[in-house]
C-alpha positions as CSV (number, residue, x, y, z in Angstrom):
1,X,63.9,38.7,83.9
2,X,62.9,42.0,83.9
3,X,60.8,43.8,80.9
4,X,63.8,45.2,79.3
5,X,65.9,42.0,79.2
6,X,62.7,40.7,77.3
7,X,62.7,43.6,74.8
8,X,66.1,43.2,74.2
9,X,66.4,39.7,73.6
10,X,63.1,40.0,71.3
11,X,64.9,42.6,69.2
12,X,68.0,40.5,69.1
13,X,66.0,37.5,67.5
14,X,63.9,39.2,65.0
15,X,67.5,41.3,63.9
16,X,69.0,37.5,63.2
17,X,66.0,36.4,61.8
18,X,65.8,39.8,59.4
19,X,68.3,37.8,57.1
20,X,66.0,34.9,56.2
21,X,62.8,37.0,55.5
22,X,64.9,39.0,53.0
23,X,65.9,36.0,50.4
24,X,64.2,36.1,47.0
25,X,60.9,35.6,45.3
26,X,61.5,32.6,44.0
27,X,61.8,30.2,46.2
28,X,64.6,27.7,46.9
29,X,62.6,24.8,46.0
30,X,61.5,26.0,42.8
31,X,65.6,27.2,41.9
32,X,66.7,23.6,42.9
33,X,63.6,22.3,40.8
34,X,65.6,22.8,37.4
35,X,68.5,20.7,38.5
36,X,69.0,17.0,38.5
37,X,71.2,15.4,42.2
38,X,74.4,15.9,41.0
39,X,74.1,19.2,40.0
40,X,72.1,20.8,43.1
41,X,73.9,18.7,45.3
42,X,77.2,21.1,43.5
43,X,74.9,24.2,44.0
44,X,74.0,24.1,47.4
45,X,77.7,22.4,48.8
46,X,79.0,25.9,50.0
47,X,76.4,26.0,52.4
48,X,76.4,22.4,54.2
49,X,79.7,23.1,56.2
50,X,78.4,26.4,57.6
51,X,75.2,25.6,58.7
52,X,77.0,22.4,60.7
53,X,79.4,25.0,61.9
54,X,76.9,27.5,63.0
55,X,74.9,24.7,64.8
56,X,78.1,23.8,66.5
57,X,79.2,27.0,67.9
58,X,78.0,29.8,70.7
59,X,77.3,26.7,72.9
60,X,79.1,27.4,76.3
61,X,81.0,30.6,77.5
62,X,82.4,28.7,80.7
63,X,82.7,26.0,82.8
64,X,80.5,24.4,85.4
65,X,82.2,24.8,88.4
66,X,83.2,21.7,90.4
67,X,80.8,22.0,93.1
68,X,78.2,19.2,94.1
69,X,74.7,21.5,94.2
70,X,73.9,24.8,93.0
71,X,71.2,26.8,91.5
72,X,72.6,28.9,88.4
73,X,70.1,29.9,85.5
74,X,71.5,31.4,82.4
75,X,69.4,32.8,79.6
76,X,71.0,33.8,76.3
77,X,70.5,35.2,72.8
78,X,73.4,33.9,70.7
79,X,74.0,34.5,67.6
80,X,76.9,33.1,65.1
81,X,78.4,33.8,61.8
82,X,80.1,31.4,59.2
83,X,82.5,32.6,57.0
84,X,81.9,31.5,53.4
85,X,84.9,31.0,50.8
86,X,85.2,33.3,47.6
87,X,86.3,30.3,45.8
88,X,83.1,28.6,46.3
89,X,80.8,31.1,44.6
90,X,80.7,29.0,41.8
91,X,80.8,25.6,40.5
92,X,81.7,23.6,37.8
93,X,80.6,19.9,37.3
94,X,79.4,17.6,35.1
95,X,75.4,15.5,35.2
96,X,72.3,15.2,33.5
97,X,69.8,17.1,32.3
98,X,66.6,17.9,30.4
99,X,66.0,20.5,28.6
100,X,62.6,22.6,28.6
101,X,60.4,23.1,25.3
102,X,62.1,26.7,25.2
103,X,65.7,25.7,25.7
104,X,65.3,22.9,22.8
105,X,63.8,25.7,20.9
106,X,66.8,27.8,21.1
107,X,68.5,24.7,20.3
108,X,67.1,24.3,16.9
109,X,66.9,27.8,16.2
110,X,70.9,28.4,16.2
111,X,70.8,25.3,14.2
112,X,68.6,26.9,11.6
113,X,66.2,24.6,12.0
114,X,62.2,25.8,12.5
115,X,60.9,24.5,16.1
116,X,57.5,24.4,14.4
117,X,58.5,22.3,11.6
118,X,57.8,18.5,10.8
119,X,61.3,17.9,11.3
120,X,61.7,20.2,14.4
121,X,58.5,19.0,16.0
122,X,60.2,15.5,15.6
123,X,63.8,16.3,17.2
124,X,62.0,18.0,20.0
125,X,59.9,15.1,20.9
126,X,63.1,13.3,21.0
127,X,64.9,15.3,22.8
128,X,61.9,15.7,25.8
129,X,61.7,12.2,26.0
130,X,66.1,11.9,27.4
131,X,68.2,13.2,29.7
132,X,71.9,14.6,27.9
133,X,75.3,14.3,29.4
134,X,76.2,17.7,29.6
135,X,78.8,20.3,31.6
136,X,77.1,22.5,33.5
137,X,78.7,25.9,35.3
138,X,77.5,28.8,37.3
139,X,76.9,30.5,40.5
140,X,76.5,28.1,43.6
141,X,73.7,29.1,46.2
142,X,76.0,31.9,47.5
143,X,76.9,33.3,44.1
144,X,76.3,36.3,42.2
145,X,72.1,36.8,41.3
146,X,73.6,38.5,38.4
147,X,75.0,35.2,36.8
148,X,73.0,32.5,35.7
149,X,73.5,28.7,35.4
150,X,75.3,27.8,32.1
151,X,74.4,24.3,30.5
152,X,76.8,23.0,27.5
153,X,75.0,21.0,25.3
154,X,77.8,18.6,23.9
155,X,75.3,18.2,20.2
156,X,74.0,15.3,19.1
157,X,72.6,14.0,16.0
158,X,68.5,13.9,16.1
159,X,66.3,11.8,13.4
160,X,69.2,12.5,11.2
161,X,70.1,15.9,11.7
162,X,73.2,17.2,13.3
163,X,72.6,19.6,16.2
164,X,76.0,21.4,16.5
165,X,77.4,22.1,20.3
166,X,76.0,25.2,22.1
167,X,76.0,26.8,25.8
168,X,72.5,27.5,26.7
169,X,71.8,30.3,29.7
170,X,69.0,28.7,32.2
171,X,68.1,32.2,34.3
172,X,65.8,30.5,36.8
173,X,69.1,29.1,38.4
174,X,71.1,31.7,39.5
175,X,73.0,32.6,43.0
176,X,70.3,32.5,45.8
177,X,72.2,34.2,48.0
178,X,73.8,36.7,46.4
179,X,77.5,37.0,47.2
180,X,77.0,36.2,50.8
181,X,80.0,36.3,52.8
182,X,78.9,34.4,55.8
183,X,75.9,32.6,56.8
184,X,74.1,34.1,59.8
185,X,72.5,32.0,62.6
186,X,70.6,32.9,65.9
187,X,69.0,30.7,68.5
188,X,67.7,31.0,72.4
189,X,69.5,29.1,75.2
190,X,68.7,27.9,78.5
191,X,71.6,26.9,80.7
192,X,71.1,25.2,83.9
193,X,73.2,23.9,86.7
194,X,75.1,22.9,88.9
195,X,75.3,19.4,90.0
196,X,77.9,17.2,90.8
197,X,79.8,19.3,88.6
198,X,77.1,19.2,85.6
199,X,75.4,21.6,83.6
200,X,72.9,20.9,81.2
201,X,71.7,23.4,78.1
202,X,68.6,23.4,76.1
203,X,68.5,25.6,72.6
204,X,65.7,26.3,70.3
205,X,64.2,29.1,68.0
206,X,60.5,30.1,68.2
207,X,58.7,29.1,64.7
208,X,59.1,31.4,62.1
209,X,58.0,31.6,58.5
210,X,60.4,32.5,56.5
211,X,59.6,34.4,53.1
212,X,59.6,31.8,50.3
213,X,61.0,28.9,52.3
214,X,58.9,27.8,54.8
215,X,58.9,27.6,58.6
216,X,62.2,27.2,60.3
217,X,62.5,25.2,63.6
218,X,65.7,24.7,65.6
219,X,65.8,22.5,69.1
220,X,69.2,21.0,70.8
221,X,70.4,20.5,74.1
222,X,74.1,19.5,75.4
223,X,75.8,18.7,79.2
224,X,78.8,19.4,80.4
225,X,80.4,17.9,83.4
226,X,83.6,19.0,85.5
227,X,85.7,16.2,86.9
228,X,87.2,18.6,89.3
229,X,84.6,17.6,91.6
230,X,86.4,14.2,92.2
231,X,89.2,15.2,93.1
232,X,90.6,16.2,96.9
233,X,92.2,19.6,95.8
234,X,90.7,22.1,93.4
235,X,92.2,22.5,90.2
236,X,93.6,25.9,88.7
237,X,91.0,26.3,86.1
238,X,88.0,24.5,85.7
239,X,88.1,21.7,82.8
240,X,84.9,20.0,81.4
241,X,84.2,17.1,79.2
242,X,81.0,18.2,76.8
243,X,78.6,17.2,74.3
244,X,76.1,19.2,72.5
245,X,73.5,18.1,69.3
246,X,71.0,20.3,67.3
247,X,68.9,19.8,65.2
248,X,67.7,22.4,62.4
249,X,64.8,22.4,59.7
250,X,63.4,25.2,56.8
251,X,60.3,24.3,55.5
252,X,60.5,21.1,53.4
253,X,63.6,21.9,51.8
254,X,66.2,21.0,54.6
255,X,66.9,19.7,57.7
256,X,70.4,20.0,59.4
257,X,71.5,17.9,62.0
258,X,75.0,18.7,64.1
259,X,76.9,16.7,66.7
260,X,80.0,18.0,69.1
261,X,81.7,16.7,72.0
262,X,84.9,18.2,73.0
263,X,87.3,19.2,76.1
264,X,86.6,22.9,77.4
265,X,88.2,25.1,79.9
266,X,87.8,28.9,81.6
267,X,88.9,30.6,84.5
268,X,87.0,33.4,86.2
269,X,88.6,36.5,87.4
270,X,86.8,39.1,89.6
271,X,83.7,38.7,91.9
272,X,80.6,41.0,90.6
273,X,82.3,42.1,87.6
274,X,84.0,39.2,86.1
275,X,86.1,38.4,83.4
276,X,86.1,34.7,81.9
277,X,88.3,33.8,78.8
278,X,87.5,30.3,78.0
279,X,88.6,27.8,75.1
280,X,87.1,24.6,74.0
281,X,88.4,21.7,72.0
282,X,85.6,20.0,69.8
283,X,85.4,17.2,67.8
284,X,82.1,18.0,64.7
285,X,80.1,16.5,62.5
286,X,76.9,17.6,60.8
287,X,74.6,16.1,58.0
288,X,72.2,18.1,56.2
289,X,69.2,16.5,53.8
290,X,67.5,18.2,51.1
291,X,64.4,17.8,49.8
292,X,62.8,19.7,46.5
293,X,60.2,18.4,43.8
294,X,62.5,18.0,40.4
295,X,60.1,18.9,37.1
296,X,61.1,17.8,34.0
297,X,59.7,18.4,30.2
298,X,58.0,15.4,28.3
299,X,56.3,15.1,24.6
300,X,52.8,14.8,26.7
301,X,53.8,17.7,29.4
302,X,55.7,17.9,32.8
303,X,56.2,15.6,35.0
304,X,57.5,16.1,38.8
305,X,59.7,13.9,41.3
306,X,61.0,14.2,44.7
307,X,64.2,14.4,45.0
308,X,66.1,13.6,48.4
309,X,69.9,13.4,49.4
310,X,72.2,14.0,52.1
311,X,75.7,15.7,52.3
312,X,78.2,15.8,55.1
313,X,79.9,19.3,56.3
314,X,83.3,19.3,56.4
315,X,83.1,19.9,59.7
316,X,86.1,17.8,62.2
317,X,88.6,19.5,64.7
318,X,87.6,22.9,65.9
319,X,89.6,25.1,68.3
320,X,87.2,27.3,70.2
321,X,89.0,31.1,71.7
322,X,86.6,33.4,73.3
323,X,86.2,35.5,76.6
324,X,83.0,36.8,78.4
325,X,82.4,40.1,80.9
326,X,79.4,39.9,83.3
327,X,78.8,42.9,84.5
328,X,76.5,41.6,87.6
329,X,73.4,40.2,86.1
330,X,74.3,40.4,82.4
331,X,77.0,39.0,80.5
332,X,78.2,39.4,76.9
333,X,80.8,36.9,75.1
334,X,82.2,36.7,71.8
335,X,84.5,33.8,70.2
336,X,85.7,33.0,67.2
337,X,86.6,28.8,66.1
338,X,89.5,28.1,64.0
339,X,88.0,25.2,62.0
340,X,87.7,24.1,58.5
341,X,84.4,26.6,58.0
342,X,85.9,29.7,60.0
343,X,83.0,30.8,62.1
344,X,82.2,33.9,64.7
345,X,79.5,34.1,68.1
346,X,78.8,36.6,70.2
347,X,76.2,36.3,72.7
348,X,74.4,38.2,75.6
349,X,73.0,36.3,78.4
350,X,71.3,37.1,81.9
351,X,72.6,34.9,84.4
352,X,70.1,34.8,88.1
């Protein structure tokens, strides 16, 4: 690959990468570090599906060809885009949670009661030392940084005194992403083949750190093999059976893991200049686990936990249309999957 080719695909990296190192001060860890499971497991939902999607798509912009040996070397910068749902820029749910010395503060104070007090010294300790069964609403991760996480207290009576119902505005949870429309993705990938109708892919993502979240790593490989080299005649188009996994981590906070395997076919037009529309028929999964060190307030101070849990993308059937020109040495693809999470690649590759 010639020293252009490298420039380029350098600049195409660190372009996809440019979204990460611009997310927030605060850090994601410390945002989910307010919220019990249920509720950051509601905060961060809109996310899951597209990173599974993202992970699942860009893989393959044709066919092997149904010959027994050859020597083909593709090199690509792909990059894909997830398209996020309006409707799930905020949530609305129902958990636990513990209110800070400040919140139960504000508590007391609407219920003209003196936080300093005997009596509000005593309701405070009592109220730092249990979790409440409230309703909590508010941006998801992709929501508005404008809006903040509403919690309803639901009152209570306290040592005796009645503490009237009240919606109290937590500011240190608010939408991370602000308004984000779809969830960008870029990785590396080497393609290599052919044999006995086989072609075998290996992605990855050189270690980066990313501003407030940690270093990112992304590695997966996948193989795709024609049948068409059984058979005595050569088919029309060339079909391939296909499976591809990937695996993808942020600093301690997540790690996304995505499975396909799927039915794909393309048919190459030209010689030199070629045109290639393919389509691919996938079946998806994905699983992402987040990790983040929950703090809570207690009469003697604050105490922290690690907090762990998984949740499955809605990721199943996904119909793959896309097309690719190489224009000799280079080629450029785009495609776009019709699946639950809607989701856009384009790549540019140099094939020798």
């Amino acid at each position: 690959m010639g020293k252009g080719a490298l420039r380029l695909t350098s600049v195409l990296i660190i372009a996809m990468l440019s979204f990460f190192n611009s997310v927030k001060a605060q850090s994601l860890d410390e945002t989910l570090s307010n919220l019990g499971t249920k509720i950051a497991e509601a905060y961060v939902q809109p996310v899951i599906s597209a990173f599974g999607s993202n992970l699942n798509s860009g893989w393959f912009n044709k066919v092997p060809d149904a010959k027994f040996l050859g020597l083909d070397f593709e090199l690509k910068v792909v990059g894909s885009g997830s398209f996020l749902q309006s409707s799930n820029k905020t949530f609305n749910v129902s958990g636990t949670f513990r209110f800070t010395p400040e919140q139960i503060n504000q508590i007391l104070v609407n219920n003209s009661i003196d936080p300093n007090s005997v009596i509000g010294q005593g309701i405070k300790n009592e109220m730092l030392s249990k979790d409440f069964d409230v309703n909590v609403s508010g941006p998801t991760i992709i929501g508005s940084d404008k809006e903040h996480l509403i919690v309803k207290f639901p009152g209570a009576v306290i040592n005796g005194q009645t503490l009237a119902a009240q919606s109290i505005d937590v500011a240190a949870v608010k939408g991370y992403l602000n308004n984000l429309s779809a969830l960008p993705m870029g990785a590396v990938q080497l393609s290599i083949g052919t044999v006995y109708g086989t072609s075998a892919s290996f992605r990855w993502l050189p270690s980066v750190d990313i501003q407030d979240m940690g270093k990112s790593k992304l590695f997966g490989f996948g193989i795709m093999h024609n049948p068409g080299i059984w058979f005595p005649n050569p088919l029309p188009i060339n079909i391939a059976v296909g499976f591809f996994t990937e695996k993808l981590s942020v600093g301690d906070v997540f790690k996304s893991v995505a499975t396909q395997y799927g039915i794909f076919a393309s048919k190459t037009f030209g010689i030199g200049i070629t045109f290639t529309p393919y389509v691919g028929l996938t079946k998806e999964t994905s699983t992402t686990t987040i990790k983040y060190n929950y703090s809570i307030s207690t009469p003697t101070g604050t105490s922290t936990s690690n907090i762990s849990f998984d949740l499955s993308g809605e990721n199943d059937i996904g119909i793959t249309l896309g097309a690719a020109l190489k224009l000799f040495a280079l080629n450029i693809s785009a495609d776009y999957k019709l699946a639950n999470t809607k989701t856009a690649s384009v790549a540019i590759s140099f094939v020798f």
